[in-house]
VEXSE-916230 format. One line per 8 residues: for each residue x, y, z of N, C-alpha, C. Coordinates in steps of 0.2 Angstrom, whole numbers, padded with zeros to 4 digits. Example, Ala and Ser with C-alpha at 12.3 -4.5 7.8 and 13.67 -1.06 7.14 Angstrom:
BEGIN
0066:-0028:0039:0062:-0022:0039:0066:-0016:0039 ~ 0064:-0011:0035:0068:-0005:0036:0064:0000:0039
***
This chain:
BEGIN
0778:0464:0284:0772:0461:0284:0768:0462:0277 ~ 0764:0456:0275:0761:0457:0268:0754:0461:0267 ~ 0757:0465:0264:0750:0472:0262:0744:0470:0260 ~ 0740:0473:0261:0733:0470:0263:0728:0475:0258 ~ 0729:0474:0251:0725:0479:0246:0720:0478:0244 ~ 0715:0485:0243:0707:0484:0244:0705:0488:0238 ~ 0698:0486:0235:0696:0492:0230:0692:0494:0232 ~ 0691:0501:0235:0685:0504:0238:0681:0507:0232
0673:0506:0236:0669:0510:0228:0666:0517:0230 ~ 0669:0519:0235:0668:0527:0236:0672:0530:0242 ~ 0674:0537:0245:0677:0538:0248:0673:0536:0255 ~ 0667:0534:0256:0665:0533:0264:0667:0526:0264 ~ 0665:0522:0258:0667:0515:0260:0674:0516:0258 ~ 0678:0520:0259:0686:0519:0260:0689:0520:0267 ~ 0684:0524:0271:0682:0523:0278:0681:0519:0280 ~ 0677:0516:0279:0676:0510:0283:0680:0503:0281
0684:0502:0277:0688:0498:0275:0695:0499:0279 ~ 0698:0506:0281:0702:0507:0283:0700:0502:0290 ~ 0694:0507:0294:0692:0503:0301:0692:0495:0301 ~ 0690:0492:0294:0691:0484:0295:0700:0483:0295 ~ 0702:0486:0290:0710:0484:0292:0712:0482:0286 ~ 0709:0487:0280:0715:0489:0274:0721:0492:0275 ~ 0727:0490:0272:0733:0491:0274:0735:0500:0266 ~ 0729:0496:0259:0732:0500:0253:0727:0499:0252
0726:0504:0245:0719:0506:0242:0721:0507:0234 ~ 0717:0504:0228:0718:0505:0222:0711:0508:0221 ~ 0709:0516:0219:0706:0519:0215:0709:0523:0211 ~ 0705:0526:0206:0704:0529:0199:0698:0530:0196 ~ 0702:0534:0190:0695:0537:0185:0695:0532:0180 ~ 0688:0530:0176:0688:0524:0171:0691:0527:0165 ~ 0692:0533:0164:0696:0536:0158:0701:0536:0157 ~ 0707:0535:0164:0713:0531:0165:0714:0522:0167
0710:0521:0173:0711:0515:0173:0706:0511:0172 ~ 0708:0503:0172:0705:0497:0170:0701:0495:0176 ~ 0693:0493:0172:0691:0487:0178:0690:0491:0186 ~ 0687:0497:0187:0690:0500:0193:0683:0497:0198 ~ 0684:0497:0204:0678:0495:0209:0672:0501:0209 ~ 0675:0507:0208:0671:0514:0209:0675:0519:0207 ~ 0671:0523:0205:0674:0527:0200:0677:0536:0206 ~ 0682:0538:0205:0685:0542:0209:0687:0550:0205
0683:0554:0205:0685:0559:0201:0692:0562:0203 ~ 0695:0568:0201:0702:0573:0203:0699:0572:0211 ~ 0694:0576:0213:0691:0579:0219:0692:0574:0224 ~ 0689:0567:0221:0691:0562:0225:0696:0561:0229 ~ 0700:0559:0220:0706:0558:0223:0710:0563:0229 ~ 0708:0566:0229:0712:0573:0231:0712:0571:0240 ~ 0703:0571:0241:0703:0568:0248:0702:0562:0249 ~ 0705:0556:0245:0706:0549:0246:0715:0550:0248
0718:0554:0246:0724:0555:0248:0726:0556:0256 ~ 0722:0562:0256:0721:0564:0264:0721:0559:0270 ~ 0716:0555:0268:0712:0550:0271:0716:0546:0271 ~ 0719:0541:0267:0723:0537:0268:0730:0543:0273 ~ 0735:0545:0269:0739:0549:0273:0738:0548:0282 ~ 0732:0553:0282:0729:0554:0289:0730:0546:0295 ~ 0728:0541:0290:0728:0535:0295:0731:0529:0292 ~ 0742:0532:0288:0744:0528:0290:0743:0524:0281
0739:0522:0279:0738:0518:0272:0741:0521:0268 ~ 0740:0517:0261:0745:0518:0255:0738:0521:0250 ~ 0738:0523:0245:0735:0524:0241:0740:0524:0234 ~ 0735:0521:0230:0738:0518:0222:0731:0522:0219 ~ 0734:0525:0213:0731:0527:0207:0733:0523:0201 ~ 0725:0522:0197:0726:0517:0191:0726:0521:0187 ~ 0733:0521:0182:0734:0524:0175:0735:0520:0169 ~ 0732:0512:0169:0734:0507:0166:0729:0505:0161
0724:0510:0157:0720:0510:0153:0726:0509:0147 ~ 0721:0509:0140:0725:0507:0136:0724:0514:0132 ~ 0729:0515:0129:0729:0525:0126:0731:0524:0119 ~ 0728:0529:0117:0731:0530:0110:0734:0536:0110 ~ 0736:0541:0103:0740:0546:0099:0735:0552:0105 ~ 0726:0551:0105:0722:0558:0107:0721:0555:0112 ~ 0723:0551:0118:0722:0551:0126:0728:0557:0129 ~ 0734:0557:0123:0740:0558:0128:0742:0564:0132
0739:0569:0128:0738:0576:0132:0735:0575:0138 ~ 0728:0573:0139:0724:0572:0144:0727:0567:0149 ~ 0732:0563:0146:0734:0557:0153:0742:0562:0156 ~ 0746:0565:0152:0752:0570:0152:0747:0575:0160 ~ 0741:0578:0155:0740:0583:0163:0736:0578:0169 ~ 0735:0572:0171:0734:0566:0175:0740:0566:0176 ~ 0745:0563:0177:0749:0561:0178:0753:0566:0184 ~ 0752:0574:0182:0756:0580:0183:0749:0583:0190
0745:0580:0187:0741:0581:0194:0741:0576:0200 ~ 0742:0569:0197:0744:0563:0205:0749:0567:0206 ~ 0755:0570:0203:0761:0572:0205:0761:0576:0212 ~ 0756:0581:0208:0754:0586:0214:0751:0585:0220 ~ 0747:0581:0220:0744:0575:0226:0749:0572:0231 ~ 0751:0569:0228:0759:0565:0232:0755:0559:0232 ~ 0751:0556:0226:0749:0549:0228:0757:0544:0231 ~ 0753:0537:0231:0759:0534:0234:0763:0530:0228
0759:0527:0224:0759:0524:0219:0754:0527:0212 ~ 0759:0522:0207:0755:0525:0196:0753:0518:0197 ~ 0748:0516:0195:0748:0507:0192:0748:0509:0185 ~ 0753:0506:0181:0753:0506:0173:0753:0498:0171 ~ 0753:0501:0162:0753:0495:0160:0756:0498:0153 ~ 0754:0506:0151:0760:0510:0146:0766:0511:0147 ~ 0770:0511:0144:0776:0514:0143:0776:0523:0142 ~ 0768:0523:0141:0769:0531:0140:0769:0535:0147
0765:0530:0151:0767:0532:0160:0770:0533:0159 ~ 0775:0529:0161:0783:0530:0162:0788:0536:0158 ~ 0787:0538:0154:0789:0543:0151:0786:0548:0154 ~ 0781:0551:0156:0776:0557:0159:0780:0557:0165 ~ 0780:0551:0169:0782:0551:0177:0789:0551:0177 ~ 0795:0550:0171:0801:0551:0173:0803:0558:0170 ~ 0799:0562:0168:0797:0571:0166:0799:0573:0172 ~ 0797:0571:0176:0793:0574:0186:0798:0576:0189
0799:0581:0194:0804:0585:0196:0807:0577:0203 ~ 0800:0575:0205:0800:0569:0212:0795:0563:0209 ~ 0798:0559:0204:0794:0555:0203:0792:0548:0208 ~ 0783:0550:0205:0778:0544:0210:0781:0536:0209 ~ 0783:0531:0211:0784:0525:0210:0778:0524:0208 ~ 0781:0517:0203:0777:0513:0199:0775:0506:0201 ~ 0769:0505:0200:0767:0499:0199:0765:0494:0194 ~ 0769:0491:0191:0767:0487:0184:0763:0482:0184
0757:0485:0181:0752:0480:0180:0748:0480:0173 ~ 0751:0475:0170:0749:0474:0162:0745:0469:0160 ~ 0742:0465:0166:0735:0460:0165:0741:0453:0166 ~ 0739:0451:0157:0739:0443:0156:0747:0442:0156 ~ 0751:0448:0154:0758:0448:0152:0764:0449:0156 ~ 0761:0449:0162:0768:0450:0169:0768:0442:0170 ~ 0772:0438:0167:0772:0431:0168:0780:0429:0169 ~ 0784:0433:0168:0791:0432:0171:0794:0436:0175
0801:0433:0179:0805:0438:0181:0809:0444:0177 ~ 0811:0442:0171:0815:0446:0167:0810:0451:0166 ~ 0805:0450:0163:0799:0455:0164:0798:0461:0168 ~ 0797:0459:0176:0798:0461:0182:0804:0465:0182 ~ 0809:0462:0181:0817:0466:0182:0816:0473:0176 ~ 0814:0471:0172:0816:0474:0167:0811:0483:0168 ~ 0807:0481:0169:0800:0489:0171:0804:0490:0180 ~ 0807:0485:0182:0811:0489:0188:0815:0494:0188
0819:0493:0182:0825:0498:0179:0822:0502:0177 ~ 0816:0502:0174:0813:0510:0174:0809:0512:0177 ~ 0809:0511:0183:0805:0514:0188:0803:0510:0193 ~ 0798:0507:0191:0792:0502:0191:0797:0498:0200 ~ 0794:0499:0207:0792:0494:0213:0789:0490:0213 ~ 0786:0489:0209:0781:0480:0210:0778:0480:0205 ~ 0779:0472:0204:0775:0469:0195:0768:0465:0200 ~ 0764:0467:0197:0758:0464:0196:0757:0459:0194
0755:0452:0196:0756:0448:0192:0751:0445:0189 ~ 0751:0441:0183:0746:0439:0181:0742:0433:0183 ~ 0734:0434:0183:0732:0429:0188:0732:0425:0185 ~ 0733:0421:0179:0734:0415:0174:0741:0410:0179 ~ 0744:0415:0181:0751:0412:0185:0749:0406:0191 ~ 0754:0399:0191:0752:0395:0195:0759:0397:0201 ~ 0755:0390:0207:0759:0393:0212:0766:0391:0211 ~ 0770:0389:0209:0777:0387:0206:0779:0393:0202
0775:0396:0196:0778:0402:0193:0780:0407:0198 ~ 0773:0406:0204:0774:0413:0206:0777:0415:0212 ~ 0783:0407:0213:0786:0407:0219:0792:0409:0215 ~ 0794:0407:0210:0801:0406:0206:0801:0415:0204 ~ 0794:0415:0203:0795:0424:0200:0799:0428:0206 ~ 0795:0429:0211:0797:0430:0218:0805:0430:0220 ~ 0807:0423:0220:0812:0421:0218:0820:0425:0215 ~ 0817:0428:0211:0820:0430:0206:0820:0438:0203
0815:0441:0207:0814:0448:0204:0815:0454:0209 ~ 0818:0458:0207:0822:0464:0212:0815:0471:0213 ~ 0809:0468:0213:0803:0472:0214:0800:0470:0218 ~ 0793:0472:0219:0789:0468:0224:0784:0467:0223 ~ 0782:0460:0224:0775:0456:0220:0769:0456:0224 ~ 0765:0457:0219:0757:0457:0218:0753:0454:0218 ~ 0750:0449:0221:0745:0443:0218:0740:0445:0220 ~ 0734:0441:0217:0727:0443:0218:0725:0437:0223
0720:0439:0228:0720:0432:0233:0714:0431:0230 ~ 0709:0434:0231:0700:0436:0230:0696:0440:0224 ~ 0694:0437:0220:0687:0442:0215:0688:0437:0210 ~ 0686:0443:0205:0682:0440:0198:0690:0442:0196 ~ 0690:0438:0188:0695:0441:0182:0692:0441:0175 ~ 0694:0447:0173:0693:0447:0167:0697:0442:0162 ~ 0694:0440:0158:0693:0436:0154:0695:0438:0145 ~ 0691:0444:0143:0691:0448:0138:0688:0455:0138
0694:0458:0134:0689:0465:0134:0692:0466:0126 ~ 0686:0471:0124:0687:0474:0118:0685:0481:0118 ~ 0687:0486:0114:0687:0494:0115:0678:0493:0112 ~ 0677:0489:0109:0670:0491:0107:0663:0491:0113 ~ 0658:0496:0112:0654:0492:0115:0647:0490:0112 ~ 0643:0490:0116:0637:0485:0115:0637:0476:0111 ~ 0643:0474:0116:0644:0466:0112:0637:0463:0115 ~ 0636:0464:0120:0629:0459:0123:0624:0460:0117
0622:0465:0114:0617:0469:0108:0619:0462:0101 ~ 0626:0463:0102:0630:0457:0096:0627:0451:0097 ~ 0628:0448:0103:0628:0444:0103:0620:0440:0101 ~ 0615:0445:0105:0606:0444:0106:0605:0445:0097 ~ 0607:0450:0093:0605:0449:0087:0607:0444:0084 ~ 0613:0442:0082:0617:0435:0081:0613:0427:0082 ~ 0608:0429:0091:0605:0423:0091:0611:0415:0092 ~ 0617:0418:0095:0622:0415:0096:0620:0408:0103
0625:0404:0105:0620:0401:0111:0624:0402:0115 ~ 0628:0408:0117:0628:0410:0123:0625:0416:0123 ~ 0619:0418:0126:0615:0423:0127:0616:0427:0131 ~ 0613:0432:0130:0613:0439:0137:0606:0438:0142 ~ 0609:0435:0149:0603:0435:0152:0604:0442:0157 ~ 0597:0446:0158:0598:0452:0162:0596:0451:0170 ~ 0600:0454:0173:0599:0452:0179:0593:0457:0183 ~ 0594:0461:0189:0592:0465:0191:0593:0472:0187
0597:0474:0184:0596:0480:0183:0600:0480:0176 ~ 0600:0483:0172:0604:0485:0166:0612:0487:0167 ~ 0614:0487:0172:0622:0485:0174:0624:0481:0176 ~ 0620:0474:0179:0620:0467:0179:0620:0464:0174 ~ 0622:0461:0168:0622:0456:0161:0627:0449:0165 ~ 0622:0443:0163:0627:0438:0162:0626:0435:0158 ~ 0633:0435:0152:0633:0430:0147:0632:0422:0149 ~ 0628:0417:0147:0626:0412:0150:0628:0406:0145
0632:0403:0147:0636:0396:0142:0632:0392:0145 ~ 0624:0389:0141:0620:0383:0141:0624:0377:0143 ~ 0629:0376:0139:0633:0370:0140:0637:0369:0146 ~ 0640:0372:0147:0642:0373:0154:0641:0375:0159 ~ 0632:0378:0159:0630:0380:0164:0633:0385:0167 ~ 0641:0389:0162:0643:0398:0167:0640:0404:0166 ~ 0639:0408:0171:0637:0414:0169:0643:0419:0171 ~ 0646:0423:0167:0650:0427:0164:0648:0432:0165
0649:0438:0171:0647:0446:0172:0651:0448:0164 ~ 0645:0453:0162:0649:0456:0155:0647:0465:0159 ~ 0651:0467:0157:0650:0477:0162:0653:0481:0154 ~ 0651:0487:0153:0654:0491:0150:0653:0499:0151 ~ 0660:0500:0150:0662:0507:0153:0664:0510:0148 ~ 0671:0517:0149:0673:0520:0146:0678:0517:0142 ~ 0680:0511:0143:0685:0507:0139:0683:0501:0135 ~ 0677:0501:0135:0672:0496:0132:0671:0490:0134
0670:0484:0131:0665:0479:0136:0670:0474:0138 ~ 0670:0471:0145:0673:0467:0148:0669:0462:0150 ~ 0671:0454:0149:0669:0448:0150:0673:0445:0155 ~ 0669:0444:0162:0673:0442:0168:0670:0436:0169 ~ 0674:0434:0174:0678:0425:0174:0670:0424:0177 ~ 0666:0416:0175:0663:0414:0180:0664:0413:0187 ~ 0668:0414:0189:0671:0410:0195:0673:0415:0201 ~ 0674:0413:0208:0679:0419:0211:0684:0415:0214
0689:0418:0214:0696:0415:0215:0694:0418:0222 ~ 0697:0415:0226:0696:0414:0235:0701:0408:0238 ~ 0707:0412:0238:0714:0407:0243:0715:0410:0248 ~ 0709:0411:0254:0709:0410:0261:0714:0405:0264 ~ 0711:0400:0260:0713:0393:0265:0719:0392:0262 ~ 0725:0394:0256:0729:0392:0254:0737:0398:0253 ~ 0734:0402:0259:0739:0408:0260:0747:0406:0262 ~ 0748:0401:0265:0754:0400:0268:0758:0399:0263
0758:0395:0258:0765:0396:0252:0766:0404:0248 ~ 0760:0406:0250:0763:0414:0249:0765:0417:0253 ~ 0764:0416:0259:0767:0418:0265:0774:0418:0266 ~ 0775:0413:0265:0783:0406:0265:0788:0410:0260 ~ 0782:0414:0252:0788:0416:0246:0787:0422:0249 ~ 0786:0426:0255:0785:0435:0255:0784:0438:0250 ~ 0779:0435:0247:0772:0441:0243:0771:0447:0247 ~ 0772:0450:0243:0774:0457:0248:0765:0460:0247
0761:0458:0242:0754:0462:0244:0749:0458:0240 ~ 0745:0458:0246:0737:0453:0242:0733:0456:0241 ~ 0730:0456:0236:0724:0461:0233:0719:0457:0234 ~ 0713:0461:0235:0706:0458:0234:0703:0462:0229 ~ 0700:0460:0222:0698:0465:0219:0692:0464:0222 ~ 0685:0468:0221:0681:0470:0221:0676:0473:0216 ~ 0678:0472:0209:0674:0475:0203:0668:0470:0204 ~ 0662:0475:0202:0656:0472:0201:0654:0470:0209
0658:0470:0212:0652:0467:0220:0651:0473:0222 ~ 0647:0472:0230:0644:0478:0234:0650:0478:0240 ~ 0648:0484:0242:0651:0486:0247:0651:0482:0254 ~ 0644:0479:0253:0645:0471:0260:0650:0469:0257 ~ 0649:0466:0252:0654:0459:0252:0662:0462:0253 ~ 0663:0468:0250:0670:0469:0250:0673:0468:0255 ~ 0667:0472:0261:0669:0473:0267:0670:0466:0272 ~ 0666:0461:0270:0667:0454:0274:0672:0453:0272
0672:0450:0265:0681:0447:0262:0687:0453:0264 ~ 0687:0458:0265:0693:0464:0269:0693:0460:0277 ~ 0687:0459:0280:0688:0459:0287:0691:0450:0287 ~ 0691:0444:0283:0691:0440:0285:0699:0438:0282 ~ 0699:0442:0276:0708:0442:0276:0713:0445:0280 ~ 0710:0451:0282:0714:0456:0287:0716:0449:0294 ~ 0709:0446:0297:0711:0439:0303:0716:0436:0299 ~ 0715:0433:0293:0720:0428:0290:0727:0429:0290
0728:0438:0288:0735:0440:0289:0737:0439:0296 ~ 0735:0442:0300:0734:0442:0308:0737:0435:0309 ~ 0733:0433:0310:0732:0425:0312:0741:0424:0311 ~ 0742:0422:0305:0749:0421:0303:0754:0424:0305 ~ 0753:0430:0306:0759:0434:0308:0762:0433:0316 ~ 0755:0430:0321:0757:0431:0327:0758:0421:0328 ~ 0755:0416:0321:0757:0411:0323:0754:0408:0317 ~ 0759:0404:0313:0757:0399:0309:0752:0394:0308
0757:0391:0313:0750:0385:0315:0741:0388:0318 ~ 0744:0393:0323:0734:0395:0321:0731:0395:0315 ~ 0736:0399:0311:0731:0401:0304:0730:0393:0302 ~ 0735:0388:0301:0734:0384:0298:0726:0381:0303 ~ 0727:0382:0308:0719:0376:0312:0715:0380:0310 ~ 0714:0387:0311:0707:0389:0309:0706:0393:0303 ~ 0712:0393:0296:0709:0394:0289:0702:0392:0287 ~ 0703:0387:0288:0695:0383:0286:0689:0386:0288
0689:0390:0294:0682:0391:0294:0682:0401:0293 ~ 0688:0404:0291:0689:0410:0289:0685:0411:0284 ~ 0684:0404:0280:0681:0405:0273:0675:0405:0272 ~ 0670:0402:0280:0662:0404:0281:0659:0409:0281 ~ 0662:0417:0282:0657:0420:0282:0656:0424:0277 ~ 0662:0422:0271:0662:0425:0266:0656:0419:0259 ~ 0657:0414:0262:0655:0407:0260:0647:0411:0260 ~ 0642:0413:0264:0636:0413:0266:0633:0422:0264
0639:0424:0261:0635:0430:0255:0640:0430:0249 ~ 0643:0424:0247:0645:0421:0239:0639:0421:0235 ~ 0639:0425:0230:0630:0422:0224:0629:0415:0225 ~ 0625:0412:0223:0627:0404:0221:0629:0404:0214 ~ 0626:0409:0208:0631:0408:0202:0637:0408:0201 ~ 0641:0410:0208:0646:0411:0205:0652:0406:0212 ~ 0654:0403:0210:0658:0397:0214:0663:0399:0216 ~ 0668:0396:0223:0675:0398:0222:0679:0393:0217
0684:0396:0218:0690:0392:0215:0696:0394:0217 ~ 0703:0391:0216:0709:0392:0217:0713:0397:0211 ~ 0708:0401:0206:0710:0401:0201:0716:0396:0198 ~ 0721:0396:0193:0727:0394:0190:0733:0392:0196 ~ 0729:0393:0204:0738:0391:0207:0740:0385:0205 ~ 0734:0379:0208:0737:0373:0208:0736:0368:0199 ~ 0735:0374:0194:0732:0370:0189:0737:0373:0182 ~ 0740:0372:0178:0741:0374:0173:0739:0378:0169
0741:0383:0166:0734:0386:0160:0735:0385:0154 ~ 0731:0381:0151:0730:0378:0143:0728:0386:0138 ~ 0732:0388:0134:0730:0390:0131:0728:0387:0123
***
């Protein structure tokens, strides 16, 4: 059955995502990973372990920041403390995970997730032979890559059905600050709080969430990818797990978008044709707490990406 992965933003809403019918859970610390929904200290982690264990779920830890020469000591004793946890999964995107984690007396399986650059099988095969259960794939991928990848890869694949993506990140921060003194014409408009920024492209009328953290400033996609209605050729390739990212939304919306993919899985699993009659209206109640700046889309399935 295809796993059903959630990013919760604290251990209570990891409670209550379990009771709507998350199957897996990606948290972390922003000091190791990227882009995270909520930030999860040791402690957390310790009892998001429990918690998931307790009722059956997987938990995944993110180790897939970008590291230099002076992260390494401090990701080396990370690493040797998931170990001690017995998390289920590493998400990486270093190769120096993977040397930390094949150190281990009982090494954690891996999850390979490098962003824009999981775009082949060979790829996929290749982080398999060192460890690596499942390649992440990149959300840039259309649906014909992502069948043929499928197709062809002895790991198990990852597609994002739901959220925002990131677009750009740079180690630096205060780019918004850059951008207002520059007087450039894409501006920083502020929303409600000084952790709301949307880049605003007058000519195309997009606004661009920009957030910045421990890894510095990240530019997210105008849009939210939302393939409710267009699950069945993933179904068909056995996509072994859909993700709904969750960075930057609330804990409502996570919670609707969980409850109305968890029906969609359902749906399918007891009968095709149901999902197939009532997809279309799975999509209204996530439809009616969507922002209005921010539209769905199919992201890249049915579209080519021009670079």
């Amino acid at each position: 059955m295809t796993e059903l992965l959630v990013t919760p933003k604290s251990l209570a809403h990891m409670e209550t995502l379990i009771d709507i019918g998350a199957d897996a859970f990606v948290i972390g610390e922003q000091k190791f990973g990227l882009r995270l929904a909520g930030e999860f200290k040791r402690d957390d982690i310790k009892k998001a372990v429990s918690l998931a264990h307790e009722n059956n779920k997987k938990l995944y830890v993110a180790v897939n920041g970008i590291f230099h020469n002076y992260h390494l000591n401090a990701l080396e004793d990370y690493i040797n403390y998931l170990h001690e946890l017995e998390v289920d999964r590493i998400i990486f995107g270093d190769p120096a995970v993977v040397m930390y984690v094949k150190n281990q007396e009982n090494p954690i399986p891996l999850n390979w997730d490098a962003e824009t650059i999981v775009t082949n099988y060979f790829q996929c095969n290749y982080w398999g032979k060192k460890g690596a259960k499942r390649a992440v794939l990149a959300r840039e991928l259309n649906l014909d890559e992502i069948i043929s990848i499928k197709e062809k890869a002895n790991v198990e694949i990852e597609v994002q059905v739901h959220g925002m993506t990131c677009m750009f990140q740079s180690k630096r921060l205060l780019l918004g600050n850059y951008y207002t003194f520059q007087d450039r014409q894409m501006k920083i408009q502020r929303a409600n709080s000084d952790h709301e920024l949307l880049l605003y492209d007058e000519e195309r009328e997009n606004k661009y969430p920009v957030f910045e953290d421990y890894n510095g400033t990240h530019i997210m996609s105008p849009n939210d990818i939302c393939l409710i209605e267009e699950l069945e050729p993933l179904f068909q390739a056995n996509i072994d797990s859909f993700k709904i990212d969750g960075v930057l939304q609330s804990e409502e919306y996570i919670n609707v978008v969980t409850r109305q993919y968890r029906e969609a899985i359902d749906l399918y699993n007891e009968d095709p044709e149901t999902y197939e009659d009532e997809k279309f209206m799975l999509v209204d109640p996530i439809e009616e707490i969507q922002p209005e700046h921010r539209p769905f889309d199919e992201g890249f399935l049915y579209k080519q990406t021009v670079y």
